[in-house]
The first five atom37 places (N, CA, C, CB, O) and aatype in JSON, in Angstrom:
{
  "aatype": [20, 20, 20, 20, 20, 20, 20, 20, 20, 20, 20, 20, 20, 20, 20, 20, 20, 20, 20, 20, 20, 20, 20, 20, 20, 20, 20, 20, 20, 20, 20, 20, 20, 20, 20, 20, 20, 20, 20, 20, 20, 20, 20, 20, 20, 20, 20, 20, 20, 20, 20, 20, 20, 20, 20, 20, 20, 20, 20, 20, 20, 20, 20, 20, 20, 20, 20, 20, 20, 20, 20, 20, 20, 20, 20, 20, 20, 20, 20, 20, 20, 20, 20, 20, 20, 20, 20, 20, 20, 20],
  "atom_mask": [
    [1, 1, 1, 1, 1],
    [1, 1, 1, 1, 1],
    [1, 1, 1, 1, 1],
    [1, 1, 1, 1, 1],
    [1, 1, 1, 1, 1],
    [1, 1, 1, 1, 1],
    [1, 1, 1, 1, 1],
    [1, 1, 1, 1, 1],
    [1, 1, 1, 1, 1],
    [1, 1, 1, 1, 1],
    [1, 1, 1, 1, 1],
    [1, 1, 1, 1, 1],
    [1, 1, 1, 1, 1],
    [1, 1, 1, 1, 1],
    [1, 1, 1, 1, 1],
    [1, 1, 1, 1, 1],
    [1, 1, 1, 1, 1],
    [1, 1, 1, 1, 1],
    [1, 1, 1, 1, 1],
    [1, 1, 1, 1, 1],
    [1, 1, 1, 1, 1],
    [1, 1, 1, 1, 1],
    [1, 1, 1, 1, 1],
    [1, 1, 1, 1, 1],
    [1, 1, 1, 1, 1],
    [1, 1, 1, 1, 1],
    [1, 1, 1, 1, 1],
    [1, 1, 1, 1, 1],
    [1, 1, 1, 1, 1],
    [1, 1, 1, 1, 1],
    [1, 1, 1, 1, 1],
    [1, 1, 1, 1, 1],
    [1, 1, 1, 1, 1],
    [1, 1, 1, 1, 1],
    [1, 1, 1, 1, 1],
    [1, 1, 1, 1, 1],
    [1, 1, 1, 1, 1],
    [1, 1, 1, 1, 1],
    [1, 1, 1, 1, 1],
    [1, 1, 1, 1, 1],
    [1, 1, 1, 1, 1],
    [1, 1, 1, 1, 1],
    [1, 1, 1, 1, 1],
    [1, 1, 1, 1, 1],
    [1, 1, 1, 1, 1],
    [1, 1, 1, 1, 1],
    [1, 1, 1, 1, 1],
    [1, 1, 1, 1, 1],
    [1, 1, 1, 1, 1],
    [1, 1, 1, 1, 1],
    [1, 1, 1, 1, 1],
    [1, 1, 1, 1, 1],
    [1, 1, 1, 1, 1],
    [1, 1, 1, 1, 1],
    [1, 1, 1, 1, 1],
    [1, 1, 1, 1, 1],
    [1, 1, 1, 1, 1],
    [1, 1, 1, 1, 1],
    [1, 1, 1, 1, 1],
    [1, 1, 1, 1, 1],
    [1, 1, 1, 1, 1],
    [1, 1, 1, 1, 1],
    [1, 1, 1, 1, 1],
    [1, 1, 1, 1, 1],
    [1, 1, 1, 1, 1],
    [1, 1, 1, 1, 1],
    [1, 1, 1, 1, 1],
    [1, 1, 1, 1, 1],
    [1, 1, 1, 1, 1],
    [1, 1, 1, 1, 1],
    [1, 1, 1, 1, 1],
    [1, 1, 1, 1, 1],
    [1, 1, 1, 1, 1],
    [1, 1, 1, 1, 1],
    [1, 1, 1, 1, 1],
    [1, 1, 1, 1, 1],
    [1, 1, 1, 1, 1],
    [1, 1, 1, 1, 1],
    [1, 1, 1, 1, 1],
    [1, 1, 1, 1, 1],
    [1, 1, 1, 1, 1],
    [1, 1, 1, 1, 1],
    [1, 1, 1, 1, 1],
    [1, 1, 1, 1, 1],
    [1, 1, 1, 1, 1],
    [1, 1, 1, 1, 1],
    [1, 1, 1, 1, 1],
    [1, 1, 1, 1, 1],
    [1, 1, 1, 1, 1],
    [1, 1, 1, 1, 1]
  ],
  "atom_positions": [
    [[0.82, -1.18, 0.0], [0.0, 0.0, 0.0], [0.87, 1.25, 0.0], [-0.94, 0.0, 1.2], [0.42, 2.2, -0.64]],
    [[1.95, 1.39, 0.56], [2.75, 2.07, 0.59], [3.3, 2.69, -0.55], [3.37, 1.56, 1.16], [3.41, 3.91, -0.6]],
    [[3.73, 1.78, -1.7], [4.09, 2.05, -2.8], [3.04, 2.62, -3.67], [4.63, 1.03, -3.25], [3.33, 3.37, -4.6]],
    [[1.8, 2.28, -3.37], [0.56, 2.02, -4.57], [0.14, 3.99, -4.24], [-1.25, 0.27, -3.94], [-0.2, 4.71, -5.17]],
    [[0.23, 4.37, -3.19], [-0.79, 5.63, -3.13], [0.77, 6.67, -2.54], [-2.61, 5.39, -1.64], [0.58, 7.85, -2.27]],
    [[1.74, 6.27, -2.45], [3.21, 7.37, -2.36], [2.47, 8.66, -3.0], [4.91, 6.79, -3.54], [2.02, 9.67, -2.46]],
    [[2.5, 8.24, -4.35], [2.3, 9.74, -5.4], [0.93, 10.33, -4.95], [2.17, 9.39, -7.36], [0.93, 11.51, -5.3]],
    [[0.45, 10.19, -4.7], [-1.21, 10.57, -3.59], [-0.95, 11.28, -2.46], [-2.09, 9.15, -2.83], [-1.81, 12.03, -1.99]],
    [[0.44, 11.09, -1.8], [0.83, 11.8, -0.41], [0.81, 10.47, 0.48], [-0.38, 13.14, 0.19], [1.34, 10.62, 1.59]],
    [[0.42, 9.5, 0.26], [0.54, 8.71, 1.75], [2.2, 8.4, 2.18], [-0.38, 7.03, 1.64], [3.13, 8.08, 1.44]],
    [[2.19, 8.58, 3.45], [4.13, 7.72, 4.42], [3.2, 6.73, 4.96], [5.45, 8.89, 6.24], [1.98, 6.62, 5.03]],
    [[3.92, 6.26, 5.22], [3.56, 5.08, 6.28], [4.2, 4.48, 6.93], [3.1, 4.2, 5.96], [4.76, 3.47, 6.52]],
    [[4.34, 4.98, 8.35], [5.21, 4.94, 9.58], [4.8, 3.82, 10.76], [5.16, 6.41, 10.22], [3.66, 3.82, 11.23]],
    [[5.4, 3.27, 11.02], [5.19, 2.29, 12.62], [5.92, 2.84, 13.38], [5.62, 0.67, 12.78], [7.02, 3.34, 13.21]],
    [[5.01, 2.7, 14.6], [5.7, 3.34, 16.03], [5.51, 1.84, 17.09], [4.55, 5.11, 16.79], [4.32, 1.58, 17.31]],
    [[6.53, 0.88, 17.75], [6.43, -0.24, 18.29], [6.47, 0.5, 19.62], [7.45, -1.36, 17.9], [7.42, 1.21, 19.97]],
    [[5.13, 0.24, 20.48], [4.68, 0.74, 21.77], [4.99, -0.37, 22.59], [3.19, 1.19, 21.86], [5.07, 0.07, 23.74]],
    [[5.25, -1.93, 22.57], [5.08, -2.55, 22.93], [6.93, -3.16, 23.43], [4.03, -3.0, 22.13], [7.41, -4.13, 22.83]],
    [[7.67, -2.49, 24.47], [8.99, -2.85, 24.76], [9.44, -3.9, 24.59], [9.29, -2.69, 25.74], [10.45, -3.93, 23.89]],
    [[8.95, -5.13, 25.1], [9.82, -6.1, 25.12], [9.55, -7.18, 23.8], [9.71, -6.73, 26.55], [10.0, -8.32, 23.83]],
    [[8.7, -6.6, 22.54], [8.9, -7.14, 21.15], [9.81, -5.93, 20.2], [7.25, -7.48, 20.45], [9.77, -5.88, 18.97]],
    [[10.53, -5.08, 20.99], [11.37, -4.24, 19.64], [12.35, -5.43, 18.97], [12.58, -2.7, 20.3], [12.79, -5.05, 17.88]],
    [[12.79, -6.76, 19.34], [13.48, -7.26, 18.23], [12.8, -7.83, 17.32], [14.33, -8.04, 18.51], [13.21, -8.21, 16.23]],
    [[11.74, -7.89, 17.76], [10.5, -8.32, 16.44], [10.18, -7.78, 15.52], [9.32, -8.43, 16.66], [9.64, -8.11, 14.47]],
    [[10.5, -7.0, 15.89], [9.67, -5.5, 14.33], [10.57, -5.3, 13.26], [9.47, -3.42, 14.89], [10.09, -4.61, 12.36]],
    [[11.67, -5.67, 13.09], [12.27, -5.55, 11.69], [12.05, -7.06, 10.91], [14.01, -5.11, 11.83], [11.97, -7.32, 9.71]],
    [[12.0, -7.83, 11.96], [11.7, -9.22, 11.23], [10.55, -9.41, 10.8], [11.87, -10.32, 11.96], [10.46, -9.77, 9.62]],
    [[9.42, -9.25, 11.52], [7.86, -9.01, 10.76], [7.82, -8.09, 10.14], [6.69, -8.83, 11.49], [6.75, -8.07, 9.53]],
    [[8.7, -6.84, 9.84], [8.11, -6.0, 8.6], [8.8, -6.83, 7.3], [8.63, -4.13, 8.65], [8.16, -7.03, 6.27]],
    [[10.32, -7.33, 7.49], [10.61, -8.16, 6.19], [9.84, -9.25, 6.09], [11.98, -8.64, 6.06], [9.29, -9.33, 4.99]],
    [[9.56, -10.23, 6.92], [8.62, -11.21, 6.73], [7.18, -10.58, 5.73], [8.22, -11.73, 8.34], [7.18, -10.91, 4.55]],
    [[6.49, -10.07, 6.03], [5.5, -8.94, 5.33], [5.62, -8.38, 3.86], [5.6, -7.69, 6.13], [4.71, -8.24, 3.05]],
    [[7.21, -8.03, 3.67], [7.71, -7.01, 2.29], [6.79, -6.04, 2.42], [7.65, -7.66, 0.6], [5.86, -5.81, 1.63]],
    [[7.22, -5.12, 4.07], [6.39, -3.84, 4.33], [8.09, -3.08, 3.76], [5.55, -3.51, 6.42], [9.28, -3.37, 3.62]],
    [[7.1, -1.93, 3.59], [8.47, -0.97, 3.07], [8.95, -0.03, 4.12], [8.11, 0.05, 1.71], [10.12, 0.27, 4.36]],
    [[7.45, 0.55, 4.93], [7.69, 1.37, 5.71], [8.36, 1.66, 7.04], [6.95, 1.56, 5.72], [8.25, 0.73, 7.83]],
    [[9.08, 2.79, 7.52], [10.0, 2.67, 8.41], [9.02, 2.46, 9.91], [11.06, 4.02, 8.29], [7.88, 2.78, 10.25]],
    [[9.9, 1.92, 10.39], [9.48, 1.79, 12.42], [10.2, 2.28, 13.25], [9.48, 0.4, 13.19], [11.42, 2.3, 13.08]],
    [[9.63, 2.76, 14.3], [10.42, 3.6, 15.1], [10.32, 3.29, 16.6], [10.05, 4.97, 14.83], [9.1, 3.31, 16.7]],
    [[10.69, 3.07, 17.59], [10.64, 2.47, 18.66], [9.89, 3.51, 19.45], [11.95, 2.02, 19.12], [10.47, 4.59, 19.44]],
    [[8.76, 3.5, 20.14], [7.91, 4.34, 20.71], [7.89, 4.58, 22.31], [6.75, 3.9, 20.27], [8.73, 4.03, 23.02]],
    [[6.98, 5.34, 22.8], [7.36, 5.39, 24.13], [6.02, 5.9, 24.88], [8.66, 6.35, 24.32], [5.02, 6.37, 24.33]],
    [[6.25, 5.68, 26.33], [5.29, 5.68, 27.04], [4.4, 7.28, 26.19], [5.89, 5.66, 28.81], [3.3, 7.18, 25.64]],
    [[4.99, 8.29, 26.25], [4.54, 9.36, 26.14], [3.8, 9.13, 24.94], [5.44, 10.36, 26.2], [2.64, 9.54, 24.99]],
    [[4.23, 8.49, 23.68], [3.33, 8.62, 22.73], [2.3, 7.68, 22.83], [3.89, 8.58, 21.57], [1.57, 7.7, 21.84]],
    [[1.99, 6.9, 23.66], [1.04, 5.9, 23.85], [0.02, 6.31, 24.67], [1.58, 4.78, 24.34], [-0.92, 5.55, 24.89]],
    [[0.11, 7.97, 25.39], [-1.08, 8.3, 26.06], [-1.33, 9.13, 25.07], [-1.11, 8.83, 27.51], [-2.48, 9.31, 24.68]],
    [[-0.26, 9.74, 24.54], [-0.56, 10.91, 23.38], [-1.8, 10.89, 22.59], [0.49, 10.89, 22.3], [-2.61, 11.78, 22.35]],
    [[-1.74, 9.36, 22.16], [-2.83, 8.89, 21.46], [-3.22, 8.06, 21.53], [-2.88, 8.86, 20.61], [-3.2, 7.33, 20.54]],
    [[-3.98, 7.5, 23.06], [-4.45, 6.83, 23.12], [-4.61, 5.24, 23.24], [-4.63, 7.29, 22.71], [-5.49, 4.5, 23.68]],
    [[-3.22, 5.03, 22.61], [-3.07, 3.57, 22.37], [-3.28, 2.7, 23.62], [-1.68, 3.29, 21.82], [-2.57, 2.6, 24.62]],
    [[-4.99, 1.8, 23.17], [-5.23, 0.77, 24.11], [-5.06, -0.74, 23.66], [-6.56, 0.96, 24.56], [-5.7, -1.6, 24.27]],
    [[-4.21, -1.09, 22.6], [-3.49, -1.97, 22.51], [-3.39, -1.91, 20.88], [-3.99, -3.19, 23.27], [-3.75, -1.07, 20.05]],
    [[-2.44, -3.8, 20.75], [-1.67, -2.89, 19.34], [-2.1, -4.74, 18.4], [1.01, -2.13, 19.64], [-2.23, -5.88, 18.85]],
    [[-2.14, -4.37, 17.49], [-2.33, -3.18, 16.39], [-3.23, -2.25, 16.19], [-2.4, -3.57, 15.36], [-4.28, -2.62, 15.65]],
    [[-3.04, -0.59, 16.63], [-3.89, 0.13, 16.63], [-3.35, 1.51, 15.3], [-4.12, 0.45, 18.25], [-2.28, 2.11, 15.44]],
    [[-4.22, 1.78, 14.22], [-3.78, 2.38, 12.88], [-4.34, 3.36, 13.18], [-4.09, 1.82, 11.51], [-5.39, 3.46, 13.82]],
    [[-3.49, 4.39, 12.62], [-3.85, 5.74, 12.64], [-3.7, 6.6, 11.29], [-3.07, 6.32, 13.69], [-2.64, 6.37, 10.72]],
    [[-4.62, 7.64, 10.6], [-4.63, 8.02, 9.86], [-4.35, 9.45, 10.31], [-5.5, 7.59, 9.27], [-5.07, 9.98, 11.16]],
    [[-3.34, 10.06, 9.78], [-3.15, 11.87, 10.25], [-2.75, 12.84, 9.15], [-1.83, 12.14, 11.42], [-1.59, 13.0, 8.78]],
    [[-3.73, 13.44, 8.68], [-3.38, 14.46, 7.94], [-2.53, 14.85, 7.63], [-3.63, 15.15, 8.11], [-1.54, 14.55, 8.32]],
    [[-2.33, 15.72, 6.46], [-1.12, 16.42, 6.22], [-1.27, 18.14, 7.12], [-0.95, 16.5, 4.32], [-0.5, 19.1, 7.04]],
    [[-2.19, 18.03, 7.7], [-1.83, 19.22, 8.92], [-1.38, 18.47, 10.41], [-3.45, 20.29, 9.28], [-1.07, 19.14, 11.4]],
    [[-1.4, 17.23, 10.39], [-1.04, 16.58, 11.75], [-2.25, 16.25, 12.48], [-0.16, 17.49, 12.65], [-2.12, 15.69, 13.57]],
    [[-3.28, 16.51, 12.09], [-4.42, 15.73, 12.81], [-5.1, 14.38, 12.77], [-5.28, 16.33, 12.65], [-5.62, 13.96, 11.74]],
    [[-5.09, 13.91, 13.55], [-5.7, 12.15, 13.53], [-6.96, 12.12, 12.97], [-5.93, 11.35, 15.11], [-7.79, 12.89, 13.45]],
    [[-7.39, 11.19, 11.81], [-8.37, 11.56, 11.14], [-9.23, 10.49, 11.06], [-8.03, 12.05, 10.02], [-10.35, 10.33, 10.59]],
    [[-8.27, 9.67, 11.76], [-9.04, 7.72, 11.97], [-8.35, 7.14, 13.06], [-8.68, 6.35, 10.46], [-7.12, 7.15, 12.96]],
    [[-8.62, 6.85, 13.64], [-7.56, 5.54, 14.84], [-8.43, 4.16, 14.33], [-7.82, 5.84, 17.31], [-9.65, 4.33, 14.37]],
    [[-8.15, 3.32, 14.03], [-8.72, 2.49, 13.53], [-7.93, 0.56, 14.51], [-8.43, 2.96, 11.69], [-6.74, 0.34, 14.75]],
    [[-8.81, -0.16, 14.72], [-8.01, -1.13, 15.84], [-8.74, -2.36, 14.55], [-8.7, -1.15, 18.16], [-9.95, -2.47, 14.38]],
    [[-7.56, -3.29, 13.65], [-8.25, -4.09, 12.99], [-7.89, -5.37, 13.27], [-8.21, -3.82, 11.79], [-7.16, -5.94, 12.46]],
    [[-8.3, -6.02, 14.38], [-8.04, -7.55, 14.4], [-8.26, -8.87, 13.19], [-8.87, -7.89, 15.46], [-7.93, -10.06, 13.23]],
    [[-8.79, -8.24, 12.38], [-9.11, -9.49, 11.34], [-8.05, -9.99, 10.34], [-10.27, -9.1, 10.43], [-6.92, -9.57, 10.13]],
    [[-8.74, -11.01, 9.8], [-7.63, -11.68, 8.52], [-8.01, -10.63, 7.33], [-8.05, -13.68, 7.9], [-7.1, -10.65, 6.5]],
    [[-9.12, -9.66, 6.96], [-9.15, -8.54, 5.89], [-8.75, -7.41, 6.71], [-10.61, -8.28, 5.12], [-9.39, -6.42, 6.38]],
    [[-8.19, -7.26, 7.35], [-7.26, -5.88, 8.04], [-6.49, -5.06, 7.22], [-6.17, -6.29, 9.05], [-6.63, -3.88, 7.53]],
    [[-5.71, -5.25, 6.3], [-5.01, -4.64, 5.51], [-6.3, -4.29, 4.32], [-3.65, -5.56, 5.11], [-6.28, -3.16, 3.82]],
    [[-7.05, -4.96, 4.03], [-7.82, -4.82, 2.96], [-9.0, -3.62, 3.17], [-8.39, -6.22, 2.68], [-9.57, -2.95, 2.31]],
    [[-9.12, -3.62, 4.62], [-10.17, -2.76, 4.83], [-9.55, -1.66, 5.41], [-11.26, -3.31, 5.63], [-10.32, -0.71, 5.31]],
    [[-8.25, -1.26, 6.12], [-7.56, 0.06, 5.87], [-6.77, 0.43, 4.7], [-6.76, 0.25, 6.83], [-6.1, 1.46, 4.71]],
    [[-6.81, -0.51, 3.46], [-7.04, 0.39, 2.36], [-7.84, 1.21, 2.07], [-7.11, -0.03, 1.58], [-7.49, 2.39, 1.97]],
    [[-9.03, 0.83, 1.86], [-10.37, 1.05, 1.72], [-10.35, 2.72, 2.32], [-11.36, -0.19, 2.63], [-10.5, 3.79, 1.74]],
    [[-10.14, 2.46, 3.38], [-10.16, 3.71, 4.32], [-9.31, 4.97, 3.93], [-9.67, 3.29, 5.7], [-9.69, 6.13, 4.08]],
    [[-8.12, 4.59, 3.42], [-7.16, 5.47, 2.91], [-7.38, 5.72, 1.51], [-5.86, 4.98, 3.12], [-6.92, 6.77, 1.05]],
    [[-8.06, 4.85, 0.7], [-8.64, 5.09, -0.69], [-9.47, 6.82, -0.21], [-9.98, 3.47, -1.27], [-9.08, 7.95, -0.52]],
    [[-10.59, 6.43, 0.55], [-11.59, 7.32, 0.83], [-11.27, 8.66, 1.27], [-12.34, 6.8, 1.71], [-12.03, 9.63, 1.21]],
    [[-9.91, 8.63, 1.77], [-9.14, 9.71, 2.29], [-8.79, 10.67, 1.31], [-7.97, 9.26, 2.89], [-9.19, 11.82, 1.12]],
    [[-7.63, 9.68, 0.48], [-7.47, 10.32, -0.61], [-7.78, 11.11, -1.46], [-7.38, 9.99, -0.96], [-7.12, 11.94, -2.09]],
    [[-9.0, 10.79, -1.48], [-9.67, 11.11, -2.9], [-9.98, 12.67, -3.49], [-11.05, 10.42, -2.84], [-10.5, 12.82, -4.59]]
  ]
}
């Protein structure tokens, strides 16, 4: 998804809130062939916004405002925050 909507304006950033899996997160993003960068997160940004557990997606403007928090447990998870970012786009 990353690649597909770039020229549209989308980044697509991970923030790992969760301490004691940071050696996990470069291996599940290559496992994946995610492109996007991760960044090791911290208490502060986890009240910042909310985060009540993870995987929790966030959509934020190009003025910096959160425009979706979105929590997708399913096997169409990726398919249906496309969807969402299609609608954004547009």
């Amino acid at each position: 998804m990353t690649e597909k909507y770039r020229g549209k304006g989308l980044t697509v950033l991970a923030v790992n809130i969760v301490e004691k899996q940071d050696d996990l997160v470069q291996p599940f993003l290559d496992e994946k062939h995610y492109t996007f960068a991760a960044f090791k997160g911290s208490p502060d940004i986890k009240k910042a916004y909310g985060v009540g557990g993870a995987p929790t997606e966030y959509v934020i403007d190009r003025q910096g405002r959160v425009v979706a928090k979105v929590r997708l447990n399913s096997d169409d998870r990726e398919r249906q925050f496309e969807k969402l970012v299609e609608s954004l786009l547009q």
